[in-house]
C-alpha positions as CSV (number, residue, x, y, z in Angstrom):
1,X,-30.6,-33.4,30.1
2,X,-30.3,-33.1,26.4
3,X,-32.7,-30.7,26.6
4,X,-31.0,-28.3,29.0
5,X,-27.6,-28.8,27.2
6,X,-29.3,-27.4,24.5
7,X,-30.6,-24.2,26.2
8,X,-26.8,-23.3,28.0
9,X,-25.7,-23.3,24.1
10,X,-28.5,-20.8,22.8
11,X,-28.1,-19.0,26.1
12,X,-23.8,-18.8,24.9
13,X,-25.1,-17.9,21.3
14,X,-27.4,-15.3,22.5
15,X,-24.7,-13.7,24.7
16,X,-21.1,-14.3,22.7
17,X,-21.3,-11.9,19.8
18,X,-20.8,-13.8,16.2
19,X,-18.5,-12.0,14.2
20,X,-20.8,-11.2,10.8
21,X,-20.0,-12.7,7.6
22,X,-18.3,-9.9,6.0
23,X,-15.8,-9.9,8.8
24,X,-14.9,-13.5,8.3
25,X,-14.8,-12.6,5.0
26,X,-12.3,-9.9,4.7
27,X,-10.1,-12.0,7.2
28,X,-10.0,-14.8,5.2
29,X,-8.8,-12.5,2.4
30,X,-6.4,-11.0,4.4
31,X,-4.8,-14.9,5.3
32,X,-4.6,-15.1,1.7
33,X,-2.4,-12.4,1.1
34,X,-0.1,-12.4,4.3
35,X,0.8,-16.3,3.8
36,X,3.4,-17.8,1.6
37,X,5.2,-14.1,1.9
38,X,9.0,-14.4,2.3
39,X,9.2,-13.3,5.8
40,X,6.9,-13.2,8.7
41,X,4.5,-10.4,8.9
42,X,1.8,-11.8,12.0
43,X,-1.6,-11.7,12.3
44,X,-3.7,-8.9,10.7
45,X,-7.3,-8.5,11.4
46,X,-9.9,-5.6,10.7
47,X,-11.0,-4.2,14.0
48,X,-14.8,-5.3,15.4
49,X,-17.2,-2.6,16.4
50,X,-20.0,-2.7,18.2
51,X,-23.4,-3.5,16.6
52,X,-24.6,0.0,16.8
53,X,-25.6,2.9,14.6
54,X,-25.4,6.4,14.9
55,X,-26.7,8.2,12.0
56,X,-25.9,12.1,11.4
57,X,-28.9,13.1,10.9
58,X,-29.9,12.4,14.1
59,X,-27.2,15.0,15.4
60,X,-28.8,18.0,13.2
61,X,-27.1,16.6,9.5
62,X,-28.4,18.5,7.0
63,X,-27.9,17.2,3.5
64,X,-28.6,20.3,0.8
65,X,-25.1,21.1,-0.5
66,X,-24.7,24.8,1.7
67,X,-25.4,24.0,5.6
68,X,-21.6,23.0,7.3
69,X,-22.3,20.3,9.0
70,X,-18.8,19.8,10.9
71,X,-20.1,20.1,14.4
72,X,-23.4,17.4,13.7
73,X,-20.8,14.8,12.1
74,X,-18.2,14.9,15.1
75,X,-20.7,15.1,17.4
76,X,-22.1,11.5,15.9
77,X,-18.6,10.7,16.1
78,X,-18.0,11.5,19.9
79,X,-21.0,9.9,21.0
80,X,-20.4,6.9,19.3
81,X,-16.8,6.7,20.7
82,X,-18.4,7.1,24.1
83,X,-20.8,4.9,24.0
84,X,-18.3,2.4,23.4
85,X,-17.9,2.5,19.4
86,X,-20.1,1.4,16.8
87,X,-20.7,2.5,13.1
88,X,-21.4,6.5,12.1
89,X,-23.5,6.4,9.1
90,X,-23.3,9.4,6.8
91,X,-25.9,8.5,4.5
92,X,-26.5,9.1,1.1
93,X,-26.5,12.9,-0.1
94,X,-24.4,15.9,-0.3
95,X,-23.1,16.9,2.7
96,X,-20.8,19.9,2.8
97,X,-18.0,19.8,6.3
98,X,-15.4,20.9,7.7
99,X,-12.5,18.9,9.1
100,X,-13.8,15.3,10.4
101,X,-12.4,14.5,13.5
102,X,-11.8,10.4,13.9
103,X,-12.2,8.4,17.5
104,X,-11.4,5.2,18.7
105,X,-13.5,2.3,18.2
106,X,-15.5,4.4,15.2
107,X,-16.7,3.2,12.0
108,X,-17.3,6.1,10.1
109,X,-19.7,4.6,7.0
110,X,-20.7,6.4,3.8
111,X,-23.2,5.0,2.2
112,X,-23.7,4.6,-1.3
113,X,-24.8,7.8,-2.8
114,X,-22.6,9.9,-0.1
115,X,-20.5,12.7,-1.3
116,X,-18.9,14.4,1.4
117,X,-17.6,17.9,0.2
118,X,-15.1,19.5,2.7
119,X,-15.3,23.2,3.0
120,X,-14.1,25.8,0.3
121,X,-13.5,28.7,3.1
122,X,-10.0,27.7,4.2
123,X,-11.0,29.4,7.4
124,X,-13.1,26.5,8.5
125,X,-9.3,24.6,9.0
126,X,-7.5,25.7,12.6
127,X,-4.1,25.8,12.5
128,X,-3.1,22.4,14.9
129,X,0.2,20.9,16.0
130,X,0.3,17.3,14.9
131,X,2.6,14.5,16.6
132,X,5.5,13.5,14.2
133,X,4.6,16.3,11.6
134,X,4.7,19.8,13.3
135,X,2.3,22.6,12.4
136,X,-0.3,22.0,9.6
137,X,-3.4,23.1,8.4
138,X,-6.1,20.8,10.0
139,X,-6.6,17.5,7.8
140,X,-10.0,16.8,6.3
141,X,-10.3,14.0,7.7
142,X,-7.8,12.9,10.8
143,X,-7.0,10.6,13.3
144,X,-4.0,10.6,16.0
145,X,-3.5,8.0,18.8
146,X,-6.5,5.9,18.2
147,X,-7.6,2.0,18.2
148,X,-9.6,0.4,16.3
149,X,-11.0,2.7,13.8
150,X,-12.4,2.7,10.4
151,X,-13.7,4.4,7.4
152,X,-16.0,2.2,5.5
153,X,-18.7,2.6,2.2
154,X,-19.2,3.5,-1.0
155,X,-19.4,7.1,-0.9
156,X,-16.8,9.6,-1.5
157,X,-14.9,12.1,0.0
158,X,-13.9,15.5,-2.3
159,X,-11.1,17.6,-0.3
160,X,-11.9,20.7,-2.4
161,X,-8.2,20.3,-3.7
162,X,-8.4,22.7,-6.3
163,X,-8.6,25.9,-4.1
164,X,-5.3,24.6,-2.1
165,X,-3.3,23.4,-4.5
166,X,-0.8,25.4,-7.3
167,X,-0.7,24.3,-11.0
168,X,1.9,23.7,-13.4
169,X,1.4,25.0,-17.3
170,X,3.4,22.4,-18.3
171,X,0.9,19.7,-17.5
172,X,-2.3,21.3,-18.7
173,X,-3.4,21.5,-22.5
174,X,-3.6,25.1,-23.8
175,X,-7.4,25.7,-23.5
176,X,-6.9,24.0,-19.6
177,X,-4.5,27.0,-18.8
178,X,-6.7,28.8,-20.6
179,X,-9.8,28.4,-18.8
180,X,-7.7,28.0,-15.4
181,X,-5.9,31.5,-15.7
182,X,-9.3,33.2,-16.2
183,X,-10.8,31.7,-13.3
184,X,-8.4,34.3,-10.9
185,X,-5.9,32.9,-9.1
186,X,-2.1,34.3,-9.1
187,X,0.6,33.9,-11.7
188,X,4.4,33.2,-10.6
189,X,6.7,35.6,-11.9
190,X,7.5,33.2,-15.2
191,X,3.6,32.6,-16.0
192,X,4.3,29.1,-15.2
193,X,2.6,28.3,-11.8
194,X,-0.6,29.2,-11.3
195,X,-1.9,30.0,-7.2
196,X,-5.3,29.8,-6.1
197,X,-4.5,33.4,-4.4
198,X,-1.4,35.4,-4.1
199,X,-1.5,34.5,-0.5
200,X,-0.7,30.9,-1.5
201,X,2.1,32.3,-3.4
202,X,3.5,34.5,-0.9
203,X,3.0,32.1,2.0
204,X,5.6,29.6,0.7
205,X,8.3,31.4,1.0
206,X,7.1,33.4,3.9
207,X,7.0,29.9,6.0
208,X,10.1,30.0,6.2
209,X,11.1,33.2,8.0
210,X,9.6,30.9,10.9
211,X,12.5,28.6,10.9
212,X,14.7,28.8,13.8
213,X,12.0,30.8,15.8
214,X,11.9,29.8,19.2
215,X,8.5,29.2,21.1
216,X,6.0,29.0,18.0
217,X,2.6,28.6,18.3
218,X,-0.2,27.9,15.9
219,X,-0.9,31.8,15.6
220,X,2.4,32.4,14.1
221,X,1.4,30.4,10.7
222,X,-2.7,31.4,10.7
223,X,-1.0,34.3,7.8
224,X,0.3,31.7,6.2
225,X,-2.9,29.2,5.7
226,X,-3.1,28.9,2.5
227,X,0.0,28.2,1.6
228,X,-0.1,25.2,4.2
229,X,-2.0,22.9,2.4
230,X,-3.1,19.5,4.6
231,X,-2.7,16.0,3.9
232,X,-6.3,14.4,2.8
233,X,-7.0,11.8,5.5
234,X,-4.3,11.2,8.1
235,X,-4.3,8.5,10.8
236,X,-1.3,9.3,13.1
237,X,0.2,7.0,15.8
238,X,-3.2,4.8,15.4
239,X,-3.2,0.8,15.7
240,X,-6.4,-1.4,13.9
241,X,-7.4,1.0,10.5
242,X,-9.2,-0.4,8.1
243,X,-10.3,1.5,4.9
244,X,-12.7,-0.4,2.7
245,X,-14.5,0.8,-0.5
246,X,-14.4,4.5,0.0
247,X,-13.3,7.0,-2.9
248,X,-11.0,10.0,-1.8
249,X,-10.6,12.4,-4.4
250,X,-9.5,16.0,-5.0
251,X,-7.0,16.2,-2.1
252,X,-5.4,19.3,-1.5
253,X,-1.7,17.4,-0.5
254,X,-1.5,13.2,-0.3
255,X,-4.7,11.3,-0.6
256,X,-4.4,8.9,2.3
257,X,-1.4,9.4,4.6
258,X,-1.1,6.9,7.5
259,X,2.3,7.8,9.7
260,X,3.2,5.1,12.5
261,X,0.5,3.1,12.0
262,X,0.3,-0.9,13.5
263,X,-2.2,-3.1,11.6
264,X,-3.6,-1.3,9.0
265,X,-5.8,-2.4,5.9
266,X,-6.3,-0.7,3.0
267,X,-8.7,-2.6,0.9
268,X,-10.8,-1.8,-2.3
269,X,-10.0,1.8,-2.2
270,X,-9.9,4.5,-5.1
271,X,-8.1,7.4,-5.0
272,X,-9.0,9.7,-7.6
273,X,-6.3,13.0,-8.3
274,X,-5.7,14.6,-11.6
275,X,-3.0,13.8,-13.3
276,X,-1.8,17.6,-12.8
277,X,-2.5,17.7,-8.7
278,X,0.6,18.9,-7.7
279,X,1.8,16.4,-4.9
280,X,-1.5,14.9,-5.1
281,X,0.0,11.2,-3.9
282,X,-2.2,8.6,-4.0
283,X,-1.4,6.5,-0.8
284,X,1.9,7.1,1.3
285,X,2.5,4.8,3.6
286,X,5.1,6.7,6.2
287,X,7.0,4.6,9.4
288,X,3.8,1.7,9.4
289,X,4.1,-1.6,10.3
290,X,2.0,-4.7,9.1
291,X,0.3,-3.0,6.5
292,X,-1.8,-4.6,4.0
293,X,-3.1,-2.7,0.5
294,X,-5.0,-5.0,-1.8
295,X,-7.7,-4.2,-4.8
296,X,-7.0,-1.0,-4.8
297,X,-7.0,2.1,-7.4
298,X,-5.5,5.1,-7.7
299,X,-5.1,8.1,-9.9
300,X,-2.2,10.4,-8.4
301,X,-0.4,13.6,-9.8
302,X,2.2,12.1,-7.7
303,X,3.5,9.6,-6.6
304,X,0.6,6.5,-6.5
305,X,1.5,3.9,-3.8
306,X,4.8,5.4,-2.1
307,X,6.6,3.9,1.1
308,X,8.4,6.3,3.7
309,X,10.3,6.3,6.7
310,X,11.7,9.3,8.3
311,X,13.9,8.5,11.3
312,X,12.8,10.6,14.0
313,X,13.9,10.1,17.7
314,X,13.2,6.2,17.7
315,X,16.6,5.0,16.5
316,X,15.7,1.6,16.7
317,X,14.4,1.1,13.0
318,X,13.7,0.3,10.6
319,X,10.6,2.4,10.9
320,X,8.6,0.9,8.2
321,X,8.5,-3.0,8.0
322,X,6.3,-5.8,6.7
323,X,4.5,-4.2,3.9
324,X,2.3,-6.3,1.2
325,X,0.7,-4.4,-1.8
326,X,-1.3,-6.6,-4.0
327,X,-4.1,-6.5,-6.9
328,X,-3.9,-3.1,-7.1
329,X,-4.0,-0.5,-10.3
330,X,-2.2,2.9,-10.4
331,X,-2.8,5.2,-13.9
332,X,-0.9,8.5,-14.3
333,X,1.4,8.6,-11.6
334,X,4.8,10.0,-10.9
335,X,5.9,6.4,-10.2
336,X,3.5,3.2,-10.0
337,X,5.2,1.4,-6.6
338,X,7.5,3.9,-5.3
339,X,10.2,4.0,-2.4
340,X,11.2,7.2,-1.1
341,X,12.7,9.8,-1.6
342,X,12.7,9.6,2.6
343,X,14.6,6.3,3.4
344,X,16.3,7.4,6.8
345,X,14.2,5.6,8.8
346,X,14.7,1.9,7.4
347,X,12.4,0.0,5.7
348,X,12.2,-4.1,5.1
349,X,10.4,-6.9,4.4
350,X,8.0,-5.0,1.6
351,X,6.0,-7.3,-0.9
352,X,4.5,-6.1,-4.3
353,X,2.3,-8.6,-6.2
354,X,0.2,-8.6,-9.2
355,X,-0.5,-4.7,-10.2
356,X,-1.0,-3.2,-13.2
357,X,0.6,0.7,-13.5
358,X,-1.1,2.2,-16.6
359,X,0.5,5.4,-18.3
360,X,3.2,6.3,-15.0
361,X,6.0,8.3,-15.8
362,X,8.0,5.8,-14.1
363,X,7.1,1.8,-13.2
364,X,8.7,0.8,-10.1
365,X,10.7,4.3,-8.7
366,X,13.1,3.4,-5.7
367,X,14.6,7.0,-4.9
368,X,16.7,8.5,-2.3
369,X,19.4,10.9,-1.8
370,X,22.4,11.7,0.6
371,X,21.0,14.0,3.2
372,X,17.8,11.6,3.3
373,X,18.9,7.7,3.1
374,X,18.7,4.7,5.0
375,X,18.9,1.1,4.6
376,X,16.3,-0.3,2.6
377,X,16.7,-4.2,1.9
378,X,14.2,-7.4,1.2
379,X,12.1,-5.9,-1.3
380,X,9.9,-8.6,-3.5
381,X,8.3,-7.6,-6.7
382,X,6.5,-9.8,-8.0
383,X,4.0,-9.8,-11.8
384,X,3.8,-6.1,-12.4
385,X,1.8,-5.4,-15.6
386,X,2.9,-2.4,-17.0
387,X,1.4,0.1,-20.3
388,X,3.0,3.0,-21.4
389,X,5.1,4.2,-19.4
390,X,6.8,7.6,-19.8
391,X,10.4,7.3,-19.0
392,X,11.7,4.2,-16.6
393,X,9.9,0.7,-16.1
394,X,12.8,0.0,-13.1
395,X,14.4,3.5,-11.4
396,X,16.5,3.2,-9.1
397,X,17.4,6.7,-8.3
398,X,20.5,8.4,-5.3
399,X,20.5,12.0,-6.7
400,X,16.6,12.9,-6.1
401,X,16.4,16.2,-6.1
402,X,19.8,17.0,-4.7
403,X,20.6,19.9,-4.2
404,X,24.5,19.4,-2.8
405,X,25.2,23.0,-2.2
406,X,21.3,23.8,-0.2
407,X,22.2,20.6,1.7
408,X,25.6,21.1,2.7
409,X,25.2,21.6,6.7
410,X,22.9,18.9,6.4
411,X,24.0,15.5,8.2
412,X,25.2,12.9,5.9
413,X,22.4,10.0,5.3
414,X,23.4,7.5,2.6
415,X,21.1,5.5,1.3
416,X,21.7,1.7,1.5
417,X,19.5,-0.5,-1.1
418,X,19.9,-4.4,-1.0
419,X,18.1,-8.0,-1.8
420,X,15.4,-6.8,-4.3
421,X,13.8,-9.8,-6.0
422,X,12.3,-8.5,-8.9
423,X,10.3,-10.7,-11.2
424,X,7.6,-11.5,-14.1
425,X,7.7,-7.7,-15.1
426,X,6.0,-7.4,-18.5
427,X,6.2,-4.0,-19.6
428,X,4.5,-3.0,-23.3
429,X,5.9,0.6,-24.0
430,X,8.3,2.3,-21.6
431,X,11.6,4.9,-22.8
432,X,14.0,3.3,-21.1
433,X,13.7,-0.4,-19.4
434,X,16.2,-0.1,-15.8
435,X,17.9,2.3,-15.0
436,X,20.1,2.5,-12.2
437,X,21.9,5.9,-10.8
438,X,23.5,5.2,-7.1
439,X,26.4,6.7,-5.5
440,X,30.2,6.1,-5.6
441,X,30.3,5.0,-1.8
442,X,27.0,3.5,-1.8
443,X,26.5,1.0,-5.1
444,X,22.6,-0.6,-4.9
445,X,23.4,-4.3,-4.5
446,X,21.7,-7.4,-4.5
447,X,19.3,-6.9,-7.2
448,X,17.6,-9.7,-9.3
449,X,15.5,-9.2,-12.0
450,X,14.3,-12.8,-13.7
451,X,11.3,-13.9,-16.4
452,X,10.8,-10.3,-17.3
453,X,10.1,-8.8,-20.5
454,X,10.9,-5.3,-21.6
455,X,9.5,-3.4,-24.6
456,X,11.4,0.1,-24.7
457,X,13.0,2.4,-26.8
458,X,16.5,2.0,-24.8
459,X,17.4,-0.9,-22.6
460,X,19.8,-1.5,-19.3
461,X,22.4,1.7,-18.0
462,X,23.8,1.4,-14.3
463,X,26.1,3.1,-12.9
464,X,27.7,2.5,-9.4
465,X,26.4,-1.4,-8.5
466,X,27.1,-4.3,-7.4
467,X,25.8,-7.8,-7.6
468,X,22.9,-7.5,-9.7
469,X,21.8,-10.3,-12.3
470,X,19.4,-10.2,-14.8
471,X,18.5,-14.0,-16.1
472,X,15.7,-15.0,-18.6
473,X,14.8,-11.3,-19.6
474,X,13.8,-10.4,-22.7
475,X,14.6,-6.7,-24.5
476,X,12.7,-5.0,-27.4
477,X,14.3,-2.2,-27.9
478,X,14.9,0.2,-30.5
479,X,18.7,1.3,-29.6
480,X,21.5,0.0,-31.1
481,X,23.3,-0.6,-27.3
482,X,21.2,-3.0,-25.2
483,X,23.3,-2.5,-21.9
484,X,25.8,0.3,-20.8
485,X,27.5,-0.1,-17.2
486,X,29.7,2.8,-15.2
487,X,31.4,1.9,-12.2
488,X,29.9,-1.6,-11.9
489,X,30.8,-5.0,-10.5
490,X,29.9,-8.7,-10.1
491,X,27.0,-8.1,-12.8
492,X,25.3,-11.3,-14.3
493,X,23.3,-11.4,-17.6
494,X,21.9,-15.2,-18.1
495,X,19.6,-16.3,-20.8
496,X,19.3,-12.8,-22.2
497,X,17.3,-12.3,-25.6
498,X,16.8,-9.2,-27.4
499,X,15.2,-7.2,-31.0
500,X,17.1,-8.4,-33.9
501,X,18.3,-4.2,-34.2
502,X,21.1,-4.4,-31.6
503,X,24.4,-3.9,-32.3
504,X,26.1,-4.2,-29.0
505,X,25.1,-6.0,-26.3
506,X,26.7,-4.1,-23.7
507,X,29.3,-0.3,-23.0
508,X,31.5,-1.2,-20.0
509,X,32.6,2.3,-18.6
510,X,34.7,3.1,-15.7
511,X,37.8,2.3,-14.3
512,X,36.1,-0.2,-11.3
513,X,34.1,-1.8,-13.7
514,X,35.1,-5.8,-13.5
515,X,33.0,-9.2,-12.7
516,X,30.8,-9.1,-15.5
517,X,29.5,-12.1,-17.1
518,X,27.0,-12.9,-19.7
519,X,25.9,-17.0,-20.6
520,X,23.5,-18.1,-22.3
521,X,22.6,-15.7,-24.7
522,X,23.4,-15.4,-28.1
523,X,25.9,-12.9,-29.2
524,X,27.1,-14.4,-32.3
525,X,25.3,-12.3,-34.7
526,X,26.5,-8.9,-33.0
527,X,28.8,-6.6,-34.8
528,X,30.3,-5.4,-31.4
529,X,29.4,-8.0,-28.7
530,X,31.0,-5.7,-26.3
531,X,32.2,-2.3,-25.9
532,X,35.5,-0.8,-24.3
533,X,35.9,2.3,-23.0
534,X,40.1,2.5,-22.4
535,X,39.8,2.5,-19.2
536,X,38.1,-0.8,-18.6
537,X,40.4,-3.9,-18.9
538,X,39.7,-6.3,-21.4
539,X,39.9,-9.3,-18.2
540,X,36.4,-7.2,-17.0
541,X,33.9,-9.4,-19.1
542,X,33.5,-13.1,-19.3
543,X,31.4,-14.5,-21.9
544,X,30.4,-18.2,-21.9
């Protein structure tokens, strides 16, 4: 009996397919970061495939840097879908495509030793209309209304960036602009912009005698390709994506651009954009839900690890929710963590732990503007490492890029930010420390920043908030003024310490400014403690 008992269990073994280690691996990471968060995000998992390979070559791959091998790789990719899913391998080699078309239940695995150059000839990119984002160039590599789907390896992905994307003098050395003028292209009328072609120039304003047109089709933008430059990788409307280990570099727009995604993993990834890439984001995570980006790196021109949420026709919201970005590294980016500048959608319930942003021009960048808001609230921030950093460690930003009289027919979208927890912020080199710049009828409220420390040239300036504290922070500045406030209420300042420089602690400006209060810090050995602009009443401030 034993015996037989036995056999039913191998027979049960044999049959039930064992999830493999790595799988029980990256899900125990996963519970790792998604517990102890301070709200409920619900079970993430990376999707299971099938235990079967499909390799490329198999499908007429040819790996010797001049055959396009487009039609072999999504043909690996249909079958495989078909089939019932499984793992593409694209193996090592240089492998030269067009756009990669993603399918449901697909691994798509680059091995080791896989570069996968997308096409220079712009041709090899239809003009398609995407859900959600309207006419585009085809994407390098995209995916829309799928489940379960992957792209998995060590190999890397180049998106031939350079022949879509305009330049900036400003952000190249001389002999850069040099050797980047000389290698064709067209100049803007200033000399300042450099285009791949003069059809790249042309295009973007030509774009937009198409607004308004009724009954467009794809064949009303093929003259304007190449100004139409496509987002990297893009999974749209897809639930189950798991990226792991895979480099994407060299995009011609965003590196990785998932929009109204459920489930989705992001995990040991590198993005690799020059610092000059015009818009080259690293990842933007746009109107996702349960999201999860952990040991990752990225090198942006842009923006490195950006949420938004544009409010389309759901008006449910908020469109982007339950967010955790962990253990990650960002170098040379616009902003290291960023929110915005789309906020009309909503967002909530974001996480950001343990990350180091090296050399940004701005730490933590929260940004929005009037014709583009929403409400963002529950943000936790918590042990960002920073290194110089250009201009802000802590931006929170209402006039981005406003334009008041472009946008004046435009519908009125404030932007609402509240209940950021922000804390254990170490930040060695920065210009200015926090920096806040909202709007007259919409202060940011709510904000805490605690056991931070602060190494800057200038310290604290706010203007329009409310309820914001900043206890047990530390300042090294070189200013004489540690704080100047505009317009602000209900503002705490406990256990402050600061560089032995300072001459004033804080500037109170404007006429609404009241509720401020400052303990446990030593202001005794200030010239001017505090400083009055007349319109400010003297009953403003209370110091204990």
């Amino acid at each position: 009996m034993f015996r037989i008992i036995l056999f039913f269990i191998f027979l049960l073994v044999m049959v039930i397919p064992a999830k493999s280690q790595n799988e029980v691996n990256y899900n125990n990471e996963i519970k790792k970061y998604t517990t102890g968060l301070p709200f409920e995000i619900g079970d993430i998992n990376t999707p299971v495939f099938k235990d079967k390979a499909y390799t490329i070559t198999d499908f007429g791959a040819v790996s010797d840097g001049y055959t396009l091998n487009s039609d072999a790789i999504n043909k690996a990719i249909t079958k495989c879908s078909e089939d019932g899913g499984g793992k593409v391998i694209i193996p090592s080699g240089l492998w030269i495509t067009g756009p990669i078309k993603m399918k449901s239940n697909v691994d798509l695995h680059l091995e080791r030793g896989a570069l996968v150059l997308f096409s220079r000839n712009h041709l090899d990119y239809p003009i398609v209309r995407y859900p959600e984002k309207g006419f585009s160039v085809t994407s390098p590599v995209c995916g829309v209304n799928l489940e379960n789907v992957a792209i998995t390896g060590e190999g890397v992905f180049d998106g031939a960036g350079d022949t879509w994307r305009p330049v900036k003098k400003s952000k190249m050395t001389s002999s850069q602009w040099k050797n980047l003028v000389s290698s064709g292209g067209y100049l803007d009328k200033d000399n300042s912009i450099w285009y791949p072609s003069q059809e790249a120039y042309d295009g973007l304003e030509s774009t937009k005698l198409l607004k308004g047109k009724k009954n467009i089709s794809e064949n009303d933008f093929i003259p304007f390709r190449e100004s139409m430059r496509p987002y990297m990788v893009m999974f749209i409307n897809c639930q189950n994506v798991f990226l792991n280990e895979i480099t994407i570099e060299n995009s011609p727009l965003f590196a990785f651009y998932p929009v109204k995604c459920t489930n989705l993993i992001i995990r040991k990834v590198k993005i690799n954009n020059e610092w000059w890439a015009q818009n080259g984001d690293g990842i933007d995570i746009n109107d996702c839900k349960n999201v999860l980006v952990y040991e990752s790196t990225v090198m942006a021109g842009d923006d490195g690890i950006c949420m938004k949420s544009s409010r389309g026709k759901n008006l449910s919201g908020p469109d982007l929710q339950n967010i955790v970005i962990a253990d990650c590294i960002v170098y040379h980016a616009h902003g290291g963590f960023v929110i915005g500048s789309n906020t009309d959608g909503g967002m909530r319930n974001i996480s950001v732990k343990n990350c180091n942003f090296i050399g940004t021009d701005i730490g933590l960048r929260f940004k929005s503007a009037r014709d583009r808001g929403g409400l963002v609230e529950n943000i936790f921030i918590d042990g960002i490492y920073m290194k110089d950093i250009v201009n802000e460690a802590v931006l929170f930003d209402f006039s981005y890029e406003q334009n008041l009289e472009e946008n004046k027919d435009k519908e009125e979208k404030l932007p609402v930010f509240r209940n950021f927890n922000i804390k254990n912020i170490i930040c060695s080199g920065a210009k200015k420390a926090v920096s806040i710049n909202a709007l007259p009828e919409s202060p940011v409220k709510d904000i805490k920043i605690t056991n931070s420390y602060f190494e800057s040239t200038f310290g604290v300036d706010a203007s329009f908030t409310s309820s914001i504290s900043f206890e047990n922070v530390k300042f090294k500045i070189k200013g004489d003024n540690l704080v100047s406030l505009d317009q602000a209420d209900k503002i705490n300042f406990n256990g402050i310490t600061f560089s032995g420089n300072v001459k004033s602690f804080i500037l109170l400006k404007g006429d609404k400014t009241s509720e401020i209060k400052i303990s446990g810090t030593d202001l005794s050995k200030l010239a001017a403690p505090v400083t009055f602009s007349p319109e400010v009443s003297k009953n403003s401030i209370e110091i204990k």
